[in-house]
N, C-alpha and C positions, 0 to 999 in steps of 0.2 A: 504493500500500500504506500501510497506517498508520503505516509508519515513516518513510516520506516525511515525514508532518505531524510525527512525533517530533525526526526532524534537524531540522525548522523550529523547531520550538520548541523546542530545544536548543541555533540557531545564530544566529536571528531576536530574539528580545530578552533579552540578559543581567541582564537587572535583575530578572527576576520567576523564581521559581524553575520550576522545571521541574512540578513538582504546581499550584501556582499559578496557572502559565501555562496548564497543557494544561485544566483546569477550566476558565477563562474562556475560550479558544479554542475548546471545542467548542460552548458556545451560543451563544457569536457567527456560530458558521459557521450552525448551524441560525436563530436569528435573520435571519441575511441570505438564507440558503435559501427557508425560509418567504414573508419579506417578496416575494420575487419569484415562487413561486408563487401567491401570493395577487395578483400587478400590483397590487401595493400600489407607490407613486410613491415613488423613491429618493429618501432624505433624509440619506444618509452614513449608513445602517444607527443610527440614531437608535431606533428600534422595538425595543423589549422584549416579547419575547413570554414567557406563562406556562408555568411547566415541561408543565402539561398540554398548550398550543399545541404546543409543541417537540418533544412525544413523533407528535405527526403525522408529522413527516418522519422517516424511519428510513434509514439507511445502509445501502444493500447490501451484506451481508457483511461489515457492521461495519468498513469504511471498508477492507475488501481489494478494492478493485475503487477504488478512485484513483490514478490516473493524472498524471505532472507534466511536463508539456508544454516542451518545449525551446522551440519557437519556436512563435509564434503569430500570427496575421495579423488585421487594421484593415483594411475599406474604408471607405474616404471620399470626398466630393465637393471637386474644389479649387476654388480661386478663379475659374476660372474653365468651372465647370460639366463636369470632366471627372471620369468616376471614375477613382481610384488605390488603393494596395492597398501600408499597408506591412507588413514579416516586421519583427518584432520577438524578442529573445532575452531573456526577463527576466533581471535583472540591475542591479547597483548604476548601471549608467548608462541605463537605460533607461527613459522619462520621457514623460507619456502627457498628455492635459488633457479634457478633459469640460465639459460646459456645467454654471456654477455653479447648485445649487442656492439659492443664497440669494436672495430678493427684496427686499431693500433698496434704496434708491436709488442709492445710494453703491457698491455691493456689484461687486467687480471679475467681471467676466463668464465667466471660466473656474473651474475648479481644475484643480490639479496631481496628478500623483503619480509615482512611484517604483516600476516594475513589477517586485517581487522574484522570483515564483512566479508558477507558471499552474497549474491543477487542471482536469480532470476527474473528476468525481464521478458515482457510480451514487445515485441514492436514492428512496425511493418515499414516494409522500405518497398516504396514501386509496386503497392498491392500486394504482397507479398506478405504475411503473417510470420514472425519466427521468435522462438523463444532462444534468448540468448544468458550463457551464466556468464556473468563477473567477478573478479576479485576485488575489491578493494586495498591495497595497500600500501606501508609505510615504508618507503625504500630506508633502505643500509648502502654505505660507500664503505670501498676498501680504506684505508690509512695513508697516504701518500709517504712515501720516504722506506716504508717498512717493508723490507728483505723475506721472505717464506719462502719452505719448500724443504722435501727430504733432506738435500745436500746443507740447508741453515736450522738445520731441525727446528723447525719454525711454524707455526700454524696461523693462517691470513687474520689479520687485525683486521676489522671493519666497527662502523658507528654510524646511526643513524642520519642520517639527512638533516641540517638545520631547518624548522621551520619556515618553508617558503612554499607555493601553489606546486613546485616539482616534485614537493618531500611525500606527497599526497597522491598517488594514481591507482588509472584503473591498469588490470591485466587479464588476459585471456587465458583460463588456469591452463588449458591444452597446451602452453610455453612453458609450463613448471616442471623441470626434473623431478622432483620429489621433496620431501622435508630435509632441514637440516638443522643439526644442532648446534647452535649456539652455548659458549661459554662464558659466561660474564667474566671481565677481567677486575677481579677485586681489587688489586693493590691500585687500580684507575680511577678506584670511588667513581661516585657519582656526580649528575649536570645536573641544573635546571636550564641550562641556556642555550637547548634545544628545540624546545617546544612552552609555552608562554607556561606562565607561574599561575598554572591550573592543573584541576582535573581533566584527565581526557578518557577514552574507551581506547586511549593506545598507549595508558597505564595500566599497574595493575593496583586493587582496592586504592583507589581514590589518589594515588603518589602523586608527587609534582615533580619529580626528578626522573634520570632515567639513569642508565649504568654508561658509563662515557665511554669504554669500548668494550667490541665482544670479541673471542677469539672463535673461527670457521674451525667449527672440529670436522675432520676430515678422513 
């Protein structure tokens, strides 16, 4: 139901007003919508499409037919050529990774995220009827400077995203390898100067801080 997305954006980023927010939330979503009906190649929803583009995809019933998934499931292949299948509960501790989009040389090989929300959407593009699922979630950056890998017996340093409309996106769960776990790096303590000096649904019981880096257990 529409008030699904209304608590999200009432409980999901305190910083940005609630008119403000729900304005740039809704063509974001259609943006990402679009971009995956068109198998346009995910680029971190990078793609700005025009309001005319936008008015293609229409909501079913004007976003009363959305659905928010409690648990949702990942198959994938392991290491050693088996398939497996995990149930994930979005949630402040549930943490997903994806082959990076980036082609640099340098460029660490996954991303991260923070699976807050899951969606099911009705919406029609071109007559067209289709129910589509979403992720919602909280990107993680690697650590810039920081050396990993067997040869540094090292495991990837990464930390949330500062507070900004990027730190916040949709994802196509059909791009997610699987779960991963994260390790809070205790001797790092904790931020608040991450995400504004509130409660959010991407804490956990009420916190205002978050853990300033996690180590990629691998």
């Amino acid at each position: 139901m529409l008030s699904i997305l209304l608590n999200l954006l009432l409980t999901l980023l305190p910083s940005y007003s609630l008119i403000d927010h729900f304005q740039d939330f809704v063509p974001r979503l259609k943006d990402h919508l679009l971009s995956r009906l068109l198998n346009d190649e995910y680029d971190g929803d990078k793609q700005v499409f025009t309001s005319e583009e936008r008015n293609t995809v229409h909501f079913v019933n004007n976003l009363n037919r959305v659905s928010q998934s409690r648990h949702f499931q990942l198959n994938f292949t392991t290491y050693d050529i088996h398939r497996k299948q995990d149930t994930l509960r979005p949630g402040h501790d549930t943490f997903i990774m994806m082959l990076s989009r980036e082609d640099d040389a340098d460029a660490h090989p996954f991303w991260y995220a923070q699976v807050l929300s899951a969606f099911i959407i009705a919406v029609n593009h071109h007559g067209v009827d289709k129910m589509m699922e979403v992720l919602w979630v909280r990107w993680l950056g690697v650590m810039p400077g920081h050396k990993w890998g067997i040869k540094k017996a090292r495991l990837p340093k990464i930390r949330f995203i500062p507070d900004s409309p990027g730190a916040f996106r949709f994802l196509d769960p059909t791009l997610v390898l699987h779960a991963c776990h994260l390790i809070s790096a205790f001797a790092k303590g904790r931020t608040d100067s991450l995400l504004p000096h509130s409660s959010s649904v991407a804490r956990e019981n009420g916190d205002i801080d978050d853990w300033t880096v996690y180590y990629a257990n691998m």
